[in-house]
N, C-alpha and C positions, 0 to 999 in steps of 0.2 A: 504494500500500500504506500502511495506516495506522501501520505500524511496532510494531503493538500485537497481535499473532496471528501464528499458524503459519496460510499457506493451503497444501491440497492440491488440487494440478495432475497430469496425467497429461499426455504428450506422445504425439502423433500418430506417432511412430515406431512405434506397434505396429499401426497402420491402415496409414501408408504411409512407405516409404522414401527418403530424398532422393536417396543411393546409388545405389540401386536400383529406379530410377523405377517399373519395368512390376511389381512384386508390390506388390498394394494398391491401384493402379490404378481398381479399381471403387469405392474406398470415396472417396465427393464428402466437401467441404467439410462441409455440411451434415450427412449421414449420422455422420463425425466428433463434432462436436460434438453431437449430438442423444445419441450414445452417451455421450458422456462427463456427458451430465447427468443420462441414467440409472443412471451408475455411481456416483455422489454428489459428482463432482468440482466445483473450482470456477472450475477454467482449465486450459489450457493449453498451449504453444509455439508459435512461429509455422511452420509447414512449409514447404516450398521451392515448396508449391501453392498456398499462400494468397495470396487474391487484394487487391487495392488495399483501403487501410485504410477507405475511406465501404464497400464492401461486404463487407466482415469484422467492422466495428463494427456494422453492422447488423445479419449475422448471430448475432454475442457478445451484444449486447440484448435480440434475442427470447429466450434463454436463459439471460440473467444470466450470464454469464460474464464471466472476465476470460481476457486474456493475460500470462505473466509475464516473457517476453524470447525470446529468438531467436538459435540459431545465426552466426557470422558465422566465416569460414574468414580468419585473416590469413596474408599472405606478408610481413611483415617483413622477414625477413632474405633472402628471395631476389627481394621487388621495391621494397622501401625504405618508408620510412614515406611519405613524401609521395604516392606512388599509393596507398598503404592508405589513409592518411588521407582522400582523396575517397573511396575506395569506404566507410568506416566512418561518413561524413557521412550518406551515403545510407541506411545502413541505422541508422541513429540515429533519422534524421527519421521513414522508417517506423514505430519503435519509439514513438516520441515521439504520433506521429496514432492507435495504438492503444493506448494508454495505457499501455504495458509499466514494469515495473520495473528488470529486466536487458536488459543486451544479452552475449550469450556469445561469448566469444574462443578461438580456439583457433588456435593457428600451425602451420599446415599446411605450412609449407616441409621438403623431403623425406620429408613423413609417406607411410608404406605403408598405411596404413586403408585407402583404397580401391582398390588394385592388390593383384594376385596374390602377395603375397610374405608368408613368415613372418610372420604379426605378435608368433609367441612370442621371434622369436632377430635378426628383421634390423629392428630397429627405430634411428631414424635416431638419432646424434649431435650439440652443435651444437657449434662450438668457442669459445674465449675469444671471440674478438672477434665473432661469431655473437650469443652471450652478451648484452654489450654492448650488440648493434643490440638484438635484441628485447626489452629490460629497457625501453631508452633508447623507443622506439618503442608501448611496451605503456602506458608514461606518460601518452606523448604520446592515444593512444585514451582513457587513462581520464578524461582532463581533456576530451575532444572530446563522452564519454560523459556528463559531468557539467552540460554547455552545454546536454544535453539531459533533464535533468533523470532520468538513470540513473546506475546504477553498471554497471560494467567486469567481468563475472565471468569468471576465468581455469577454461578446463577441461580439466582434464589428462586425457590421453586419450591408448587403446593405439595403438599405432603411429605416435606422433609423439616430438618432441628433449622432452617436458616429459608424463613419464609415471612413472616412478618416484618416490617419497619424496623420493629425493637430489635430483631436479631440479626437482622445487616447491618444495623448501627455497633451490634457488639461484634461484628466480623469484622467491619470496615477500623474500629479501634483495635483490634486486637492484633491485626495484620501490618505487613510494611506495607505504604504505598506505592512503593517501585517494583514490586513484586505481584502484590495480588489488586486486580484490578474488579471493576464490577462489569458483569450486565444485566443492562435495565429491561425485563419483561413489563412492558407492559400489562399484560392480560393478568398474569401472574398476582401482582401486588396488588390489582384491581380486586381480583377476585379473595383476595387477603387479607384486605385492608378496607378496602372503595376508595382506595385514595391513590391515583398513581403519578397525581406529580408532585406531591411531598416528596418523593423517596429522590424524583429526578433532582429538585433544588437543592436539597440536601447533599449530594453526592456526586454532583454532576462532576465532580474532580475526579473521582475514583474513575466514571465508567468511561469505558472503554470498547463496546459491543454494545448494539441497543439491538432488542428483538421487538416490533411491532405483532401485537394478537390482538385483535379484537372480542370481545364479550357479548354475546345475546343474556341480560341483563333476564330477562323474564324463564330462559331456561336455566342459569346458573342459579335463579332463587328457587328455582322448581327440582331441582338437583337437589339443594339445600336442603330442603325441605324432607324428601325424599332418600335422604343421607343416602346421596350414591357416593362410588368410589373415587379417585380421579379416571379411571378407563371408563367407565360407565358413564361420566359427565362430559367425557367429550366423544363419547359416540353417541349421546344424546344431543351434543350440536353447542355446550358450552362456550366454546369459541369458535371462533371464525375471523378472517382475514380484513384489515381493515377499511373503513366504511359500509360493514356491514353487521355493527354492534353500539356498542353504547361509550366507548371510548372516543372523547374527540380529540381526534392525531394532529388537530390543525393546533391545539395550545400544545402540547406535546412536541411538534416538529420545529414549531416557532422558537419556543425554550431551546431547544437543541441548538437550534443557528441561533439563537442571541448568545447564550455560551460557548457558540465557535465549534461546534463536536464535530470530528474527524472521524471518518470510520465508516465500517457496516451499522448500516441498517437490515435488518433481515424479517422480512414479512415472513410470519410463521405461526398457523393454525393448525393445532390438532384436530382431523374432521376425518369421516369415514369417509373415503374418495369414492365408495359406491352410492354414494348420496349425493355429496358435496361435489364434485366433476374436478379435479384439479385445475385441468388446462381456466378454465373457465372462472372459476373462481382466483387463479393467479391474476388473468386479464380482468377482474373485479377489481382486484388489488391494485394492479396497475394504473388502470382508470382513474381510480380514483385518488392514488398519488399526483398521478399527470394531472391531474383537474382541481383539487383540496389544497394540494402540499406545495409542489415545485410550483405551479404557476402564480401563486401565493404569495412565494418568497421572494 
């Protein structure tokens, strides 16, 4: 990244699920990306199906694309740094051979995301010393992240110990700033809080990644209500891609450029693509950037 532009990315979670392997299934590699360049995008993420970096750079080429980072699930605090740390090498070096910018962290130690369980009310805690490890441990990644010429982006996410406001405020103190950076979910914090640009004013130094998700407001209380899980709440349609929920990206985008933020932007809605049509809902996305956001600015 030249450090000089906002680029826009869209992620393959609304083709296919890592989660949820078997829906999306028929959409290849290829078919993905092909989509995403008729939707005017200009990258993005690496999926749990992409294949080794010589035949993904290949594919990225013929379509001018980039990549901009990639999920990585840490266990910290319940299998210690020095096993994550080999496994965070490896997905670095990946990162590194396709040229990515981020590598995305999330600690997954007693996260409910992907089992059955509330993810409105039984979402996990960590304790002081909990704390500690993954602060201490999160360091240690963002300097491993940095050998590889990326940055460390922290993603607060429902149904994990580091999902509300309070507890990115105690990540983002507990960590170095040159090391562990944040990014900003929208839909996420939305649906955590109702509040999703506290968190941006707040921390806007920190982030580094921003992922745009939009909310259908009236299914997420209907969810609520109905204590579904997080799988359960976004194949009942929880979010969706933006200008087609209840987030409005135009104070969100504004903030962004009056704070100067450089980087990806990555449109990214967890939706069942037998429902929700990817290609279609990407060119939603699109639209409506072109039309809300950039002509705006």
């Amino acid at each position: 990244m030249n450090g000089k532009e906002i680029l826009w990315g869209i992620a393959p979670i609304g083709w296919r699920n890592d989660d949820i392997p078997e829906i999306g299934a028929e959409n290849t590699l290829q078919h993905l990306l092909s989509d995403i360049v008729v939707a005017g995008f200009q990258g993005t993420e690496v999926g749990g199906f992409f294949p080794e970096p010589k035949i993904l750079n290949k594919e990225l080429k013929l379509r001018n694309l980039r990549i901009a980072g990639q999920w990585f699930s840490s266990f910290i605090i319940r299998d210690g740094i020095q096993k994550t740390s080999k496994l965070f090498h490896e997905h670095c070096q990946y990162l590194q051979e396709v040229n990515a910018d981020v590598a995305v962290v999330s600690e997954q130690t007693y996260s409910v995301q992907g089992i059955e369980k509330n993810v409105f009310a039984e979402k996990p805690y960590f304790s002081d010393k909990e704390w500690e490890a993954l602060c201490t441990g999160l360091n240690e990644l963002g300097k491993i992240a940095t050998e590889y010429g990326l940055k460390l982006v922290y993603h607060h996410h429902m149904g994990t110990g580091v999902q509300t406001l309070s507890e990115i405020d105690r990540l983002m103190e507990g960590t170095n700033q040159n090391y562990v950076h944040l990014l900003y979910d929208t839909g996420h914090i939305y649906v955590s809080d109702g509040d999703y640009m506290k968190l941006l004013h707040k921390h806007i130094d920190r982030i580094q990644h921003v992922h745009f998700k939009d909310t259908r407001k009236h299914v997420m209380n209907q969810c609520r209500k109905e204590e579904k899980s997080f799988l359960q709440s976004f194949l009942a349609g929880m979010f969706t891609v933006p200008g087609d929920g209840c987030v409005d990206f135009t104070k969100v985008y504004k903030a962004l450029l009056d704070y100067n933020y450089k980087g990806w932007i990555v449109v990214e809605a967890e939706q069942d693509p037998s429902i929700a049509h990817p290609l279609e809902y990407a060119l939603m996305a699109r639209k409506y950037i072109d039309e809300k956001l950039v002509s705006q600015s």
